[in-house]
C-alpha positions in Angstrom: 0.0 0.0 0.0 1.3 3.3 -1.4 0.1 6.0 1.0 0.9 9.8 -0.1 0.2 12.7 1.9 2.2 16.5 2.3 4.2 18.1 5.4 1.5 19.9 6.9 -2.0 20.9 5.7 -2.5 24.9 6.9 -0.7 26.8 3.6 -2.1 30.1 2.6 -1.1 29.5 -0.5 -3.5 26.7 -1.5 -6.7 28.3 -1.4 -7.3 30.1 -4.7 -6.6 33.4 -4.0 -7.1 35.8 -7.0 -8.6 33.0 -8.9 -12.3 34.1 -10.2 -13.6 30.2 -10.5 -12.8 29.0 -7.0 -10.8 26.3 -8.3 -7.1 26.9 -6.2 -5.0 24.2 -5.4 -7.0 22.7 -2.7 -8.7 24.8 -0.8 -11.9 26.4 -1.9 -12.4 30.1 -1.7 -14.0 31.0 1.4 -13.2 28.5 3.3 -13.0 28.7 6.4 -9.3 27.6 8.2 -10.8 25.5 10.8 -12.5 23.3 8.3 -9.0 22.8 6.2 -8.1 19.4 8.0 -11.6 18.7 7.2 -11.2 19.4 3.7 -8.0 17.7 3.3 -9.3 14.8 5.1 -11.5 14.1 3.0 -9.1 13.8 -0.4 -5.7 12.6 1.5 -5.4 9.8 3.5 -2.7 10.6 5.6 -0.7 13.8 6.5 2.9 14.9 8.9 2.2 16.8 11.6 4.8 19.1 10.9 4.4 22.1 13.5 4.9 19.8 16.4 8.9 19.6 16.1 8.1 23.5 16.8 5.7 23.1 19.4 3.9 20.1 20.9 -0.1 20.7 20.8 -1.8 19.7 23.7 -3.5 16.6 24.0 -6.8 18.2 23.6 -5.8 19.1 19.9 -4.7 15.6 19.1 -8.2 14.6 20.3 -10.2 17.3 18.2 -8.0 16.2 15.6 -8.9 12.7 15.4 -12.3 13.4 15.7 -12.5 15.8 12.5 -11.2 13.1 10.0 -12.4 9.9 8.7 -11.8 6.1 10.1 -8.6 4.9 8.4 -6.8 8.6 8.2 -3.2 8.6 9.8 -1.0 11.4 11.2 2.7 10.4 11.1 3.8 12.9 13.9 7.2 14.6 13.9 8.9 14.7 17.5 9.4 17.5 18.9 12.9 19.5 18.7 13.1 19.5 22.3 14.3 15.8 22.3 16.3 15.8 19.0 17.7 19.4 18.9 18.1 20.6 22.7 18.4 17.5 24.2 20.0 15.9 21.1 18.8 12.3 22.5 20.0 12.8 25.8 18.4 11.6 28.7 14.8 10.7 26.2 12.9 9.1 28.9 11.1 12.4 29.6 10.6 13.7 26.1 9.6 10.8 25.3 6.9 10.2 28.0 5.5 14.1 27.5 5.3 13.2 24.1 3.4 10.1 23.6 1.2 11.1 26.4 -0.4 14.5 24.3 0.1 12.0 20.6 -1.8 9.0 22.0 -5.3 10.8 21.7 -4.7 10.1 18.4 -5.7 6.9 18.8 -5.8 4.1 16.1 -4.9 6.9 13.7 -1.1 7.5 15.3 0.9 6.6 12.6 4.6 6.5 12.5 7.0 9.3 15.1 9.5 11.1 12.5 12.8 11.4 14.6 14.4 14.1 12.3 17.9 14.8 13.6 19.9 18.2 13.3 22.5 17.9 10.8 25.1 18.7 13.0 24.5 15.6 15.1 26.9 13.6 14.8 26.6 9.6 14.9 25.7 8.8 18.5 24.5 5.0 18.6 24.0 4.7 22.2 21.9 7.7 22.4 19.9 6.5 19.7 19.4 3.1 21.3 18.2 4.5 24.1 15.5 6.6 22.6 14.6 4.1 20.8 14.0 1.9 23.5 11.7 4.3 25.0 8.7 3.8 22.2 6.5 1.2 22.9 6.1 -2.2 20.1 2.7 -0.7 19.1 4.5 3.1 18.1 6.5 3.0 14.9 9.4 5.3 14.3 11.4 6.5 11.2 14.7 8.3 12.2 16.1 10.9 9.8 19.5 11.5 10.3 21.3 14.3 8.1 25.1 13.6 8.9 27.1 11.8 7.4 28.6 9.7 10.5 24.9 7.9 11.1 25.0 6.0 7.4 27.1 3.0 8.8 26.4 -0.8 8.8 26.2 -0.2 12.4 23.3 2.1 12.2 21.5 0.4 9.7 21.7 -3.0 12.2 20.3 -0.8 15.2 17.3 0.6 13.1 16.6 -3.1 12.2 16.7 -4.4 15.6 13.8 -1.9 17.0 12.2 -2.0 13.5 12.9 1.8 13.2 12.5 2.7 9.5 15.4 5.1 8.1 13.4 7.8 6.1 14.6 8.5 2.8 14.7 11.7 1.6 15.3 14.0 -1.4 16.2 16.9 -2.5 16.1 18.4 -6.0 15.2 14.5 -7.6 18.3 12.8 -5.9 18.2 10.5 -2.7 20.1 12.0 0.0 20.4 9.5 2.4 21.2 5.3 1.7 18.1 3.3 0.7 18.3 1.0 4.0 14.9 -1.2 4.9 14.7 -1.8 8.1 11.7 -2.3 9.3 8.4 -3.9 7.4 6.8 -0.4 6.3 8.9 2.4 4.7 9.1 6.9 5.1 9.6 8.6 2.4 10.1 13.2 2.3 10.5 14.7 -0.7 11.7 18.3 0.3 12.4 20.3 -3.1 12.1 19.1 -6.8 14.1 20.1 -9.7 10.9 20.8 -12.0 9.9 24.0 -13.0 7.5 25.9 -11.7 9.9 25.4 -8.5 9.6 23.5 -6.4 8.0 21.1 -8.2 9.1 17.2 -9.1 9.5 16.1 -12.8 7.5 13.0 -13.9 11.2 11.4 -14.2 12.4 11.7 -10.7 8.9 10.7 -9.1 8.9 7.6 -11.4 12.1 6.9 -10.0 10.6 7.2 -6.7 8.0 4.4 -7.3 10.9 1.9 -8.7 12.8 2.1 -5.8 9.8 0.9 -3.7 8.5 -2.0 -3.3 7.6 -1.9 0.5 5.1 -3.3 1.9 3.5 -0.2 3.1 5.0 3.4 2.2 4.1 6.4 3.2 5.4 9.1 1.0 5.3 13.2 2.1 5.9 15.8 -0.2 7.4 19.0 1.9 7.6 21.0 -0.9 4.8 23.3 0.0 5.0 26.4 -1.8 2.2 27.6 -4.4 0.9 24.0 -4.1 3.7 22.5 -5.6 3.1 19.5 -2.9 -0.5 18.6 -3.2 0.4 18.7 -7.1 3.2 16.3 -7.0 1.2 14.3 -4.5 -1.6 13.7 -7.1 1.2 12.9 -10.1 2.6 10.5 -7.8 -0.4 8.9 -7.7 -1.7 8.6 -11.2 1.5 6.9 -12.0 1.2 4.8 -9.5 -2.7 3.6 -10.3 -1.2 3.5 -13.7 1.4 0.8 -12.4 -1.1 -1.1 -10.2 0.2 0.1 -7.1 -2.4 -0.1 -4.4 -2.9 3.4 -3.3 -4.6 5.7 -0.1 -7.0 8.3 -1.2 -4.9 11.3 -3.0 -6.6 14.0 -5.0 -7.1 13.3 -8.5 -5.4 16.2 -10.7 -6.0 17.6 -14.0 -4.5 20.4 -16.2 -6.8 23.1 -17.9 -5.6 25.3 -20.9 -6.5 28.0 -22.7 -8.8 28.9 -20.0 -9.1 33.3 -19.5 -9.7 32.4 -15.9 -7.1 29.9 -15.4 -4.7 31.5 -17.8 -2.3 29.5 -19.9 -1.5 26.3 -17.9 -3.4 25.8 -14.8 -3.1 22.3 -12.3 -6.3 21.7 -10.8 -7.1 19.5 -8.0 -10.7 17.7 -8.4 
């Protein structure tokens, strides 16, 4: 099961804006922001809670969250900084605790933790051993590390032994970090294409994306946010998968209009 989502769901930018027709990115004009998970929901089957690496919502928002989207949705959480960026995996117990006690009114629809650590972390096995050890069996967890040090055989072992996933990412088309399974579903962040308009993905590269798959379950997140680049990509993605036969979570269908006055030349639009 291919499951596609974006980084986040509250962008200005994907309502319609000056656009006569209403049609936008993905958000109709005049809606209302408190009804965008809704709206998202309802095309997307899963999305990253980006904005709590920034700042943890309380447990009463992971509650009102679940309750505003469908049975089978699933928010892959990112931890917060406080863990991976102050504490830089020192001393997790706590973090760790605060955490899961605010995510778990999630419910069934917790997906995987995203451990993204700061580049200038350097390889600390022990550390990450540690935090590790503090997720329960029924919590998955992808780590992202972005230096260098962490892509050893050793690391690789340690993600397999607590069934961590390493998340691949990219940026600008190209893998940036070794394409290690090590756990029984797969993470996937796509932060910046090399298409144009920027910062979209070429058909190429995301093609690439679905040959070097082959997971069981993926979850693939497009971070490339700006002027709806992601929810574009998202719904290309897509198409070639269906194309492929590649079992697939709800993503918005896309289409392009031309020679439309309204839309003008070229215009994506999400249906």
């Amino acid at each position: 099961m291919l499951r596609i989502g974006t980084s986040g769901w509250q962008y200005r930018d994907w309502r319609p804006g000056r656009d006569a027709d209403g049609t936008g990115y993905l958000y109709p004009a005049g809606l209302p922001q408190r009804a965008w998970l809704e709206h998202y929901a309802a095309r997307f089957g899963v999305v990253e809670v980006n904005n709590a690496f920034y700042r943890l919502p309380e447990r009463d928002t992971f509650a009102r969250w679940r309750d505003q989207t469908p049975d089978g949705f699933r928010f892959a959480v990112k931890m917060s900084r406080y863990l991976t960026h102050i504490k830089r995996l020192r001393e997790p117990a706590e973090p760790v605790a605060r955490f899961l006690s605010r995510a778990e009114a999630l419910g069934d629809k917790l997906g995987p933790v995203l451990l993204q650590l700061p580049p200038t972390l350097r390889a600390d096995l022990a550390a990450l051993d540690a935090t590790l050890r503090e997720f329960p069996e029924t919590v998955r967890v992808t780590v992202e590390p972005r230096h260098p040090s962490w892509f050893t055989p050793e690391c690789e072992e340690l993600l397999r032994r607590h069934q961590a996933a390493l998340c691949w990412a990219d940026r600008r088309g190209r893998p940036v970090t070794p394409l290690w399974r090590t756990a029984d579903f797969g993470y996937l962040r796509l932060h910046e294409g090399a298409g144009k308009p920027w910062p979209r993905y070429g058909r190429a590269a995301l093609r690439s994306w679905l040959d070097r798959s082959g997971i069981p379950e993926m979850l693939v997140f497009f971070n490339n946010d700006p002027g709806g680049a992601a929810v574009i990509d998202a719904g290309v993605m897509a198409a070639e998968a269906d194309r492929r036969g590649i079992p697939i979570g709800p993503v918005p269908r896309i289409r392009s209009r031309r020679n439309s006055p309204s839309a003008g030349p070229d215009k994506t639009i999400v249906q």
